[in-house]
GUVO-562457 format. One record per residue (C-alpha): x, y, z; residue in three letters. Coordinates in steps of 0.5 Angstrom, whole numbers, padded with zeros to 4 digits. Layout:
<atom c1="X" c2="Y" c3="Z" residu="ALA"/>
...
***
This chain:
<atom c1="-0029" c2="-0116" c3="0060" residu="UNK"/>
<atom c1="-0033" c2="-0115" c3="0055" residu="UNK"/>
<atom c1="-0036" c2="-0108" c3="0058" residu="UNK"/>
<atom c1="-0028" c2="-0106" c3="0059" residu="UNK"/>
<atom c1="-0026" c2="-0108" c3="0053" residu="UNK"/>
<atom c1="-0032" c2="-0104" c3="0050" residu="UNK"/>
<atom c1="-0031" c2="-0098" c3="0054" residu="UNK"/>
<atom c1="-0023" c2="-0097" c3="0051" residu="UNK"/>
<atom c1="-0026" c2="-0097" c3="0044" residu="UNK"/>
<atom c1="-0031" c2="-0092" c3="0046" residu="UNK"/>
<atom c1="-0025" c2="-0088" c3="0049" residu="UNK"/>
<atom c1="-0021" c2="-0089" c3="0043" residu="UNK"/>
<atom c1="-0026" c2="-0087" c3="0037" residu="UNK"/>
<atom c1="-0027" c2="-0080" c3="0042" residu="UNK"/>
<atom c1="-0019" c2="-0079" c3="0042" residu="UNK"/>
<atom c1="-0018" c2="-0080" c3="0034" residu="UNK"/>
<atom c1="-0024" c2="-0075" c3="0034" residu="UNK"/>
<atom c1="-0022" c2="-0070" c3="0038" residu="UNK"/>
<atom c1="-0015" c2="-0071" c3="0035" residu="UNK"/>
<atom c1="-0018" c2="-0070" c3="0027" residu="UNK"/>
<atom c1="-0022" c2="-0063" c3="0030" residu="UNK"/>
<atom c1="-0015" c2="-0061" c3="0031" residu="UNK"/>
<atom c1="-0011" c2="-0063" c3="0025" residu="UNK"/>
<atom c1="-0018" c2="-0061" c3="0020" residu="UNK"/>
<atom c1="-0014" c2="-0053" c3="0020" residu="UNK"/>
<atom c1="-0010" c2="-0048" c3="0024" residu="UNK"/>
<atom c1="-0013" c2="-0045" c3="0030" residu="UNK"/>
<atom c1="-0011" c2="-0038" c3="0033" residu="UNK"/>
<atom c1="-0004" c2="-0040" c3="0036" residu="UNK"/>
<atom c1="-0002" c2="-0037" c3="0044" residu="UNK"/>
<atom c1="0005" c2="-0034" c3="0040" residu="UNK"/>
<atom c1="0011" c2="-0030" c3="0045" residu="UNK"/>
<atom c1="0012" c2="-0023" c3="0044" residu="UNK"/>
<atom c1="0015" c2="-0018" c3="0049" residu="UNK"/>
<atom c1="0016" c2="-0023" c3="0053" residu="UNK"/>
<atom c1="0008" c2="-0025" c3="0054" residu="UNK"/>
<atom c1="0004" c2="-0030" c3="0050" residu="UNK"/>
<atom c1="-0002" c2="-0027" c3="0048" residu="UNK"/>
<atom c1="-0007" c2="-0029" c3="0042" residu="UNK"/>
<atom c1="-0008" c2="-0025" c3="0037" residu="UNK"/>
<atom c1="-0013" c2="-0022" c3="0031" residu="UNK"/>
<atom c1="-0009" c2="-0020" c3="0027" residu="UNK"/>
<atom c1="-0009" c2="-0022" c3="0020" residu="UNK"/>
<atom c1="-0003" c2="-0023" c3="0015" residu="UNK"/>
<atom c1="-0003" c2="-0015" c3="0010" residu="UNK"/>
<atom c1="-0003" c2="-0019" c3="0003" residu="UNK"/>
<atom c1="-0003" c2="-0026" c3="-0001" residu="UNK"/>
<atom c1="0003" c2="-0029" c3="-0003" residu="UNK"/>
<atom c1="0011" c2="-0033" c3="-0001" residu="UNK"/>
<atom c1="0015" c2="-0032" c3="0005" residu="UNK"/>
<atom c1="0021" c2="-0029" c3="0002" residu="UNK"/>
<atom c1="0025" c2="-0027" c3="0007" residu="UNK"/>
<atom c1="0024" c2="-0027" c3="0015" residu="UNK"/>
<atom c1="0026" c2="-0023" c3="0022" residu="UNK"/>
<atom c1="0033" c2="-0022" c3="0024" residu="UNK"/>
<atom c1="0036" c2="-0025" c3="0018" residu="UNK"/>
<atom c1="0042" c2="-0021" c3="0014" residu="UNK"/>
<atom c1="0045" c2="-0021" c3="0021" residu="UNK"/>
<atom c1="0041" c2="-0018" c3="0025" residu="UNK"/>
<atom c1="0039" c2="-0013" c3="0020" residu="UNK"/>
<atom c1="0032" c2="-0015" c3="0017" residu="UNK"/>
<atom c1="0028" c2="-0012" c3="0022" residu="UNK"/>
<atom c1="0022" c2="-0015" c3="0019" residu="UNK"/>
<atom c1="0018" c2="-0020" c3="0013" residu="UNK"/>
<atom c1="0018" c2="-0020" c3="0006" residu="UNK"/>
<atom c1="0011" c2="-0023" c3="0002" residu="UNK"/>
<atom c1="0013" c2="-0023" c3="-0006" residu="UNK"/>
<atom c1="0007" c2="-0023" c3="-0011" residu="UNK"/>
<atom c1="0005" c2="-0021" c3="-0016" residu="UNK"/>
<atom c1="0005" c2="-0013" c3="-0017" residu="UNK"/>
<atom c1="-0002" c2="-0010" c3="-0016" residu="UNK"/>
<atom c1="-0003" c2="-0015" c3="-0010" residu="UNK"/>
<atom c1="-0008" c2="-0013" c3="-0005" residu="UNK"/>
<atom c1="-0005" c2="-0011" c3="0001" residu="UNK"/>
<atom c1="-0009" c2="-0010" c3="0008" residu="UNK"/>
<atom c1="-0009" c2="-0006" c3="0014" residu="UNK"/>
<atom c1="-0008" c2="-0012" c3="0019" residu="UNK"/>
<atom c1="-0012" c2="-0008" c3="0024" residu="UNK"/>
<atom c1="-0016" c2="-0003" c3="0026" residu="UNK"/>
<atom c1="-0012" c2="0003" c3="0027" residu="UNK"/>
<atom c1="-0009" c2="0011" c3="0024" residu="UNK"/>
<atom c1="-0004" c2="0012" c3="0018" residu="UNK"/>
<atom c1="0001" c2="0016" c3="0022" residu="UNK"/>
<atom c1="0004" c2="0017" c3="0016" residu="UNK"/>
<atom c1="0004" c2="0016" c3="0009" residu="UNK"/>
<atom c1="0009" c2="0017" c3="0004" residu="UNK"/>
<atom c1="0014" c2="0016" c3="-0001" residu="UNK"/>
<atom c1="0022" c2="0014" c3="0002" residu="UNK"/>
<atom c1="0028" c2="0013" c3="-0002" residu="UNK"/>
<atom c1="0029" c2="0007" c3="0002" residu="UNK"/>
<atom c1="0022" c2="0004" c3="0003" residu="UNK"/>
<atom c1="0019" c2="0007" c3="-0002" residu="UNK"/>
<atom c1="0011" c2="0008" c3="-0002" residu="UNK"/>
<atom c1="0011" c2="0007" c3="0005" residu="UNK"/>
<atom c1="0005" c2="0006" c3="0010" residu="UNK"/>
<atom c1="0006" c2="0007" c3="0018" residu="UNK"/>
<atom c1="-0001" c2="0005" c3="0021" residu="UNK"/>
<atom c1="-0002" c2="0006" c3="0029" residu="UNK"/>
<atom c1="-0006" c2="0002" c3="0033" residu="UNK"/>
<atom c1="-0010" c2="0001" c3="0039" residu="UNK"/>
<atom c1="-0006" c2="-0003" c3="0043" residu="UNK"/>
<atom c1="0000" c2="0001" c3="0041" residu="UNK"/>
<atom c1="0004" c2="-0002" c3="0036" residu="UNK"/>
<atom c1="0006" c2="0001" c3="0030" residu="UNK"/>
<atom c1="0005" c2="-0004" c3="0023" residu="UNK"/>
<atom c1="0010" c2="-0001" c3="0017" residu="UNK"/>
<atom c1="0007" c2="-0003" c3="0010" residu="UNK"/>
<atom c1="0014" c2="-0001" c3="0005" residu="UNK"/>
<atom c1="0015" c2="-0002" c3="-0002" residu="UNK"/>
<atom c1="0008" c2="0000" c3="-0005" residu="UNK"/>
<atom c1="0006" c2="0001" c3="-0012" residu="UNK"/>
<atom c1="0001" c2="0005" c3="-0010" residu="UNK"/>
<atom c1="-0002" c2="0008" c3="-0003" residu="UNK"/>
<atom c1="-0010" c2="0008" c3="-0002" residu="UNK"/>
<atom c1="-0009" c2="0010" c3="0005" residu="UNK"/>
<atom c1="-0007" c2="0017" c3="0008" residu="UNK"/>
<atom c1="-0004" c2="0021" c3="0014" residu="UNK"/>
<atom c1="-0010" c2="0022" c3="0019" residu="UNK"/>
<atom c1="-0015" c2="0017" c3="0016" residu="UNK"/>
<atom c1="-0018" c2="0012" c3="0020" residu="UNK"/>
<atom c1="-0017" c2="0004" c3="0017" residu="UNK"/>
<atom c1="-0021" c2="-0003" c3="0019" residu="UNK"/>
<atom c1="-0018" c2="-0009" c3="0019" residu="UNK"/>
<atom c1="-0018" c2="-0012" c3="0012" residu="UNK"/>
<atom c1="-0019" c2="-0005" c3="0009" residu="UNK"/>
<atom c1="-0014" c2="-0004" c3="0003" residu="UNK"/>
<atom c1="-0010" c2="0001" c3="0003" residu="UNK"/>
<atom c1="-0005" c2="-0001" c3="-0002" residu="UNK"/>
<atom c1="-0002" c2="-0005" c3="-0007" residu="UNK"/>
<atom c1="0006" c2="-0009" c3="-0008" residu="UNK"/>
<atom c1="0010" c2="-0005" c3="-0012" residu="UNK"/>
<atom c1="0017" c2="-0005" c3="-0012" residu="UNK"/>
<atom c1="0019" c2="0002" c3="-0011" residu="UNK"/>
<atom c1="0025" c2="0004" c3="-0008" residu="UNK"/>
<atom c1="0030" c2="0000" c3="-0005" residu="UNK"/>
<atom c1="0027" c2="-0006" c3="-0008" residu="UNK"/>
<atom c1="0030" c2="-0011" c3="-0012" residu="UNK"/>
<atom c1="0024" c2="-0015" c3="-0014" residu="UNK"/>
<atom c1="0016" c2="-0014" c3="-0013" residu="UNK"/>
<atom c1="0015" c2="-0015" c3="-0006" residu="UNK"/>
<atom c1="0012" c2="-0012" c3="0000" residu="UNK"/>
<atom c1="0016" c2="-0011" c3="0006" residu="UNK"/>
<atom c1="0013" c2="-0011" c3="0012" residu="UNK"/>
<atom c1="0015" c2="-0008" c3="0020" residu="UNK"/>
<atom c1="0012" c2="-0008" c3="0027" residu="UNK"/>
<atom c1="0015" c2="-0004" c3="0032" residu="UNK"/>
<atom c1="0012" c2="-0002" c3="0040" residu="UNK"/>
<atom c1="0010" c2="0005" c3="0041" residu="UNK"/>
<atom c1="0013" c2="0008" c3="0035" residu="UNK"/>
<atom c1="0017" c2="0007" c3="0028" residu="UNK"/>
<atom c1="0025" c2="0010" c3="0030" residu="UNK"/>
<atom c1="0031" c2="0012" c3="0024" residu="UNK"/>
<atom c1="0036" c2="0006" c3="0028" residu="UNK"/>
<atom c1="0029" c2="0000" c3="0030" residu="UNK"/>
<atom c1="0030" c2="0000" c3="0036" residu="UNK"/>
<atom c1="0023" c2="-0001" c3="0037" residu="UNK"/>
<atom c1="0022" c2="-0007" c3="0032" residu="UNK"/>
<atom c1="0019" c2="-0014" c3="0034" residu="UNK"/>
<atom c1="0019" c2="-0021" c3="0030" residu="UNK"/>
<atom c1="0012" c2="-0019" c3="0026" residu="UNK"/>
<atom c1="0012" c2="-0027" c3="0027" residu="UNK"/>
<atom c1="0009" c2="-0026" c3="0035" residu="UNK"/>
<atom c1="0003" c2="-0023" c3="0034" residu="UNK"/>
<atom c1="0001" c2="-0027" c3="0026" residu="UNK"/>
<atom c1="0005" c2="-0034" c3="0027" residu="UNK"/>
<atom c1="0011" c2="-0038" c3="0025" residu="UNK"/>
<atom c1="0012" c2="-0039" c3="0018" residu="UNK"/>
<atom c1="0018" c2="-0041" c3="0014" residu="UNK"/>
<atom c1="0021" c2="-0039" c3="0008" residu="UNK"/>
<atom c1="0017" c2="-0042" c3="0001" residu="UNK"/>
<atom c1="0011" c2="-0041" c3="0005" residu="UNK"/>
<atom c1="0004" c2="-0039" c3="0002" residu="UNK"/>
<atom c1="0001" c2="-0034" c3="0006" residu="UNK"/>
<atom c1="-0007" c2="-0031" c3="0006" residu="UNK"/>
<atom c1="-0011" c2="-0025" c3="0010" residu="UNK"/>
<atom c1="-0017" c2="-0028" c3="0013" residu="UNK"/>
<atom c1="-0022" c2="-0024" c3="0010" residu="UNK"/>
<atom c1="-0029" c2="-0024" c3="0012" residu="UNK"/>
<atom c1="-0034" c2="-0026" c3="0006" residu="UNK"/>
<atom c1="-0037" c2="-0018" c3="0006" residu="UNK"/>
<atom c1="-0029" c2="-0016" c3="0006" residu="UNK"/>
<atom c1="-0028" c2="-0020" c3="0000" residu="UNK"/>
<atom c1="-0035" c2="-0017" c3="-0003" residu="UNK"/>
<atom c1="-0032" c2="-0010" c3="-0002" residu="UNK"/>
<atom c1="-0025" c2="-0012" c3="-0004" residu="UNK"/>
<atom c1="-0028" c2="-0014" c3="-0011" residu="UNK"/>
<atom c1="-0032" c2="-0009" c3="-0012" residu="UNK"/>
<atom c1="-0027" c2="-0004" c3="-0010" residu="UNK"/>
<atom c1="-0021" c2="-0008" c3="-0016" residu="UNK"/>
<atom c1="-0026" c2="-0006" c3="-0021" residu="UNK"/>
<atom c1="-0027" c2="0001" c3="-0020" residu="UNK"/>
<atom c1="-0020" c2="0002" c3="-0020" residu="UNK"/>
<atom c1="-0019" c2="-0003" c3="-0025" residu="UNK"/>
<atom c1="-0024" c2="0003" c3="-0030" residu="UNK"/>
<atom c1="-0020" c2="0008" c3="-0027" residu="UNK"/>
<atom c1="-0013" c2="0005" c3="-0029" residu="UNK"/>
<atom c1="-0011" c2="0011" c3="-0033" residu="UNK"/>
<atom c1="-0012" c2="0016" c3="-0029" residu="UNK"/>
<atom c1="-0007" c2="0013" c3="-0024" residu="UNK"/>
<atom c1="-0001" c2="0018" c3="-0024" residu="UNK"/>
<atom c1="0006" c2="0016" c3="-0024" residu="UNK"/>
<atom c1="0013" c2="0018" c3="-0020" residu="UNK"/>
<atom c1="0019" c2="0021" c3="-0023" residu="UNK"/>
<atom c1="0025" c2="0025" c3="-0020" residu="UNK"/>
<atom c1="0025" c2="0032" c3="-0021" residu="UNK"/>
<atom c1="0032" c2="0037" c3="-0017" residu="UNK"/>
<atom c1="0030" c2="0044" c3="-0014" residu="UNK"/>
<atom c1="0034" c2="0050" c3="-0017" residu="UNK"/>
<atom c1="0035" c2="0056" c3="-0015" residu="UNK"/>
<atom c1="0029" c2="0061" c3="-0015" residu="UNK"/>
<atom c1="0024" c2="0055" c3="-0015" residu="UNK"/>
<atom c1="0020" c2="0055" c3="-0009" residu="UNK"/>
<atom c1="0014" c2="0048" c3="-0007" residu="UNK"/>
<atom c1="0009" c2="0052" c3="-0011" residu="UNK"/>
<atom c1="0013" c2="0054" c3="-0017" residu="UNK"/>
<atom c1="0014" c2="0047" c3="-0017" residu="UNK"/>
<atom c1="0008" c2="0044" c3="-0016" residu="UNK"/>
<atom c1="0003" c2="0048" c3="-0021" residu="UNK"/>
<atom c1="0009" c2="0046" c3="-0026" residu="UNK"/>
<atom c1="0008" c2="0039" c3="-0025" residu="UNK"/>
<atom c1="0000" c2="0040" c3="-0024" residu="UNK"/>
<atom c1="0000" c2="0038" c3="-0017" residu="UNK"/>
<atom c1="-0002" c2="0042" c3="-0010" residu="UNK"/>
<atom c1="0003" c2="0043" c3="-0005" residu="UNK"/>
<atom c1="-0001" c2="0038" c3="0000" residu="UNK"/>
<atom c1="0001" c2="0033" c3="-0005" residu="UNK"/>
<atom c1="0008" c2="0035" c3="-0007" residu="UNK"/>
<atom c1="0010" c2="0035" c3="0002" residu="UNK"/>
<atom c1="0006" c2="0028" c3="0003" residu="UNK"/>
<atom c1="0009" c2="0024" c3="-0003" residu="UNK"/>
<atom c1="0016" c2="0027" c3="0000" residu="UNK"/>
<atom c1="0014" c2="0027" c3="0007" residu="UNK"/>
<atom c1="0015" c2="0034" c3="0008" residu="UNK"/>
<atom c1="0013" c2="0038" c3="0013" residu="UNK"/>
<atom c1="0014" c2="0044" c3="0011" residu="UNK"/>
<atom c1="0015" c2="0049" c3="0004" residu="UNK"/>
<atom c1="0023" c2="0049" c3="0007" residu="UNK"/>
<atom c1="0027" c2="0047" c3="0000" residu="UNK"/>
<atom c1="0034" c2="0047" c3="-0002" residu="UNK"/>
<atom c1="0038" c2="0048" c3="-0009" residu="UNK"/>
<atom c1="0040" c2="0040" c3="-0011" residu="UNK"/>
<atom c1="0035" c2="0038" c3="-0006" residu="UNK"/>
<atom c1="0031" c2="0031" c3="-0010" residu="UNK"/>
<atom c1="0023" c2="0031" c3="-0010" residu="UNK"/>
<atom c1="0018" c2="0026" c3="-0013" residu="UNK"/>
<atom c1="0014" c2="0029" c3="-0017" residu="UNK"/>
<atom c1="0008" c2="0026" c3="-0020" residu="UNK"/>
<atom c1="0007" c2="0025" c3="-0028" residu="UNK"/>
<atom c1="0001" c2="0025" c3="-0029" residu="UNK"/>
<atom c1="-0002" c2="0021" c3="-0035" residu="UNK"/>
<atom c1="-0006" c2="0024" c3="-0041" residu="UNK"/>
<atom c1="-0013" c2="0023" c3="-0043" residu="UNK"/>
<atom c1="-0018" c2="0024" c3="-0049" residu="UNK"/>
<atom c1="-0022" c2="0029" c3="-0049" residu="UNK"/>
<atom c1="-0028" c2="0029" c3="-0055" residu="UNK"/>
<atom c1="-0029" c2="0036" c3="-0057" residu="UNK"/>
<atom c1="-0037" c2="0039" c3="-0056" residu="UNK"/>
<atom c1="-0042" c2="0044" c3="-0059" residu="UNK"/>
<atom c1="-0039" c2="0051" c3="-0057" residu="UNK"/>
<atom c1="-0033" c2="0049" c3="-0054" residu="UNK"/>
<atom c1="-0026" c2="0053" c3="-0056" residu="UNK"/>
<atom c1="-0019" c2="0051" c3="-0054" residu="UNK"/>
<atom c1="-0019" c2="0057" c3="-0048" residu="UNK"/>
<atom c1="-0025" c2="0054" c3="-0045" residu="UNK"/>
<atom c1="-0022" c2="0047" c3="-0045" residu="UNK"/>
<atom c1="-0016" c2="0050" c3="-0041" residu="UNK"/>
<atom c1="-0020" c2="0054" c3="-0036" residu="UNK"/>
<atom c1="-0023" c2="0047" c3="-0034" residu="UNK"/>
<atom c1="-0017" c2="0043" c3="-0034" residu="UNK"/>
<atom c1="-0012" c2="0048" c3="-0031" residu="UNK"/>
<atom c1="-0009" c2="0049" c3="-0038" residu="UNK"/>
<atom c1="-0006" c2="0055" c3="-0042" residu="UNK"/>
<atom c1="-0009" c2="0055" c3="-0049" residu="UNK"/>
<atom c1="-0001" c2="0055" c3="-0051" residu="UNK"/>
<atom c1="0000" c2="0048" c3="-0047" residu="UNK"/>
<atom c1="-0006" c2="0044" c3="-0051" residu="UNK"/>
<atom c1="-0004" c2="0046" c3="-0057" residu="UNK"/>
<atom c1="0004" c2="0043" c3="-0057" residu="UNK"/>
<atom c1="0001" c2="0037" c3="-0054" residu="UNK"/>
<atom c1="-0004" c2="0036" c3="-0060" residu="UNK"/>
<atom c1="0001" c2="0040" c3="-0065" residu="UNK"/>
<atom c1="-0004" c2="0044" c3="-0066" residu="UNK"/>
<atom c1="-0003" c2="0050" c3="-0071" residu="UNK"/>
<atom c1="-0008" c2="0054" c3="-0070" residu="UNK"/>
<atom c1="-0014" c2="0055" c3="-0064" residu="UNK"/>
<atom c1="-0019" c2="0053" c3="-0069" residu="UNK"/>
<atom c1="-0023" c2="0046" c3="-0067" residu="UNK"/>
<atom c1="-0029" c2="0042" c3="-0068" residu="UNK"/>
<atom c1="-0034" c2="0039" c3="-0065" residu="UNK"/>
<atom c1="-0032" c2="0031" c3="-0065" residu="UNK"/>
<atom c1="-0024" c2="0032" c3="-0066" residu="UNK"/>
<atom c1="-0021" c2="0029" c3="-0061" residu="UNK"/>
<atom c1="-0016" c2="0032" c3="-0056" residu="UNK"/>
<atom c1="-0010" c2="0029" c3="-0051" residu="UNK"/>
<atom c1="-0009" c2="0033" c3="-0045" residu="UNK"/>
<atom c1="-0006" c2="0031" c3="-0038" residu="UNK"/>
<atom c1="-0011" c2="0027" c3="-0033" residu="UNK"/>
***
């Protein structure tokens, strides 16, 4: 009797271990997709609160909302290839990554893309950060999933929560970074942060008649590459009326040296004489060594 009696409590000490190892965190869950269970190593794009999942506003919320703060980090949560990279009146800057097993992840209301058309990304690779841009009415990220490819009417569009987890509104999220992901993520922040100033910013500009996609881009101190890939332009094809984003570049200082003239500083930095002169209010082409001077970065 007493060996019975011995043996129940053996099992149950095995039980109540077993059960404290599944309830010690959460493990990758088989979750439902197309039909299929499959595991997935996906991670989440970026840190924050579910704010809004699939199929809500009848049906027409093709995929989840992150909110946090703006400049959160926001990760590529595969391996795979920037099919596009852009900016969109609706999405916004917006990052659409193809990945090896056929679907089609879209990263929509960016401040800022770090990834572009034809580049190959990792898992956990930052390749933006959370904005607000276009249809956007507060800072968070707008994330979709489609098979095969992304189309105008989301036929294609699945529940993101398939291949990362079930999660509710309210619900506080993270990418599982790797320690060395993490490492690279740090180190990555400060450099951006030291080169802050030289981040550019968006504004409207509207085509008129005589200009063409050069004209444009060397009036804004940009390339045409540029210019087609901030639009998602294919072509130099432009109409009279038609709205472009253009970037607005941000000014920096730049210290005089021994020997430099006002023509040999806008050479270097793609100026006219005439440009530097009405941004510094400069009366004459005199300068001296260790004046300071604002040109466009």
């Amino acid at each position: 009797m007493g060996d019975y009696i011995r043996r129940l409590l053996i099992a149950g000490l095995i039980g109540l271990c077993i059960s404290l190892l599944f309830l010690g965190g959460k493990h990758p869950q088989a979750t439902m997709i197309d039909g299929k269970e499959k595991n997935s190593n996906w991670i989440w794009p970026t840190e924050g609160v579910i704010t809004d999942t699939y199929g809500s506003r009848n049906g027409k919320h093709k995929g989840i909302d992150i909110a946090a703060e703006n400049g959160t980090p926001i990760f590529a949560v595969d391996n795979g290839v920037v099919e596009k990279s852009y900016y969109s009146s609706t999405y916004g800057n917006v990052i659409f990554l193809k990945h090896p097993n056929q679907y089609v992840s879209v990263y929509a209301h960016l401040n800022n893309r770090l990834a572009f058309e034809g580049q190959t990304v990792q898992q956990g690779d930052m390749i933006g950060k959370m904005g607000k841009t276009g249809q956007a009415t507060g800072v968070h990220l707008h994330f979709e999933i489609h098979k095969m490819e992304w189309t105008y009417d989301k036929k294609f569009a699945l529940d993101p929560e398939g291949l990362l987890g079930r999660v509710m509104v309210g619900e506080v999220v993270q990418a599982s970074l790797t320690a060395n992901e993490k490492k690279v993520l740090e180190a990555s922040t400060r450099m951006q942060a030291e080169s802050e100033s030289s981040e550019a910013q968006y504004e409207s500009y509207f085509v008129q008649e005589g200009d063409t996609l050069l004209s444009i881009a060397e009036k804004n101190n940009m390339t045409v590459e540029l210019l087609q890939n901030l639009n998602g332009m294919k072509d130099i094809n432009i109409y009279i009326g038609q709205k472009l984003i253009i970037s607005k570049t941000v000014n920096k200082k730049y210290v005089v040296k021994e020997g430099d003239t006002l023509s040999s500083i806008s050479k270097a930095n793609y100026l006219t004489v005439e440009q530097i002169k009405q941004l510094n209010n400069l009366t004459s082409d005199l300068i001296k060594p260790n004046q300071f001077l604002t040109i466009p970065k």
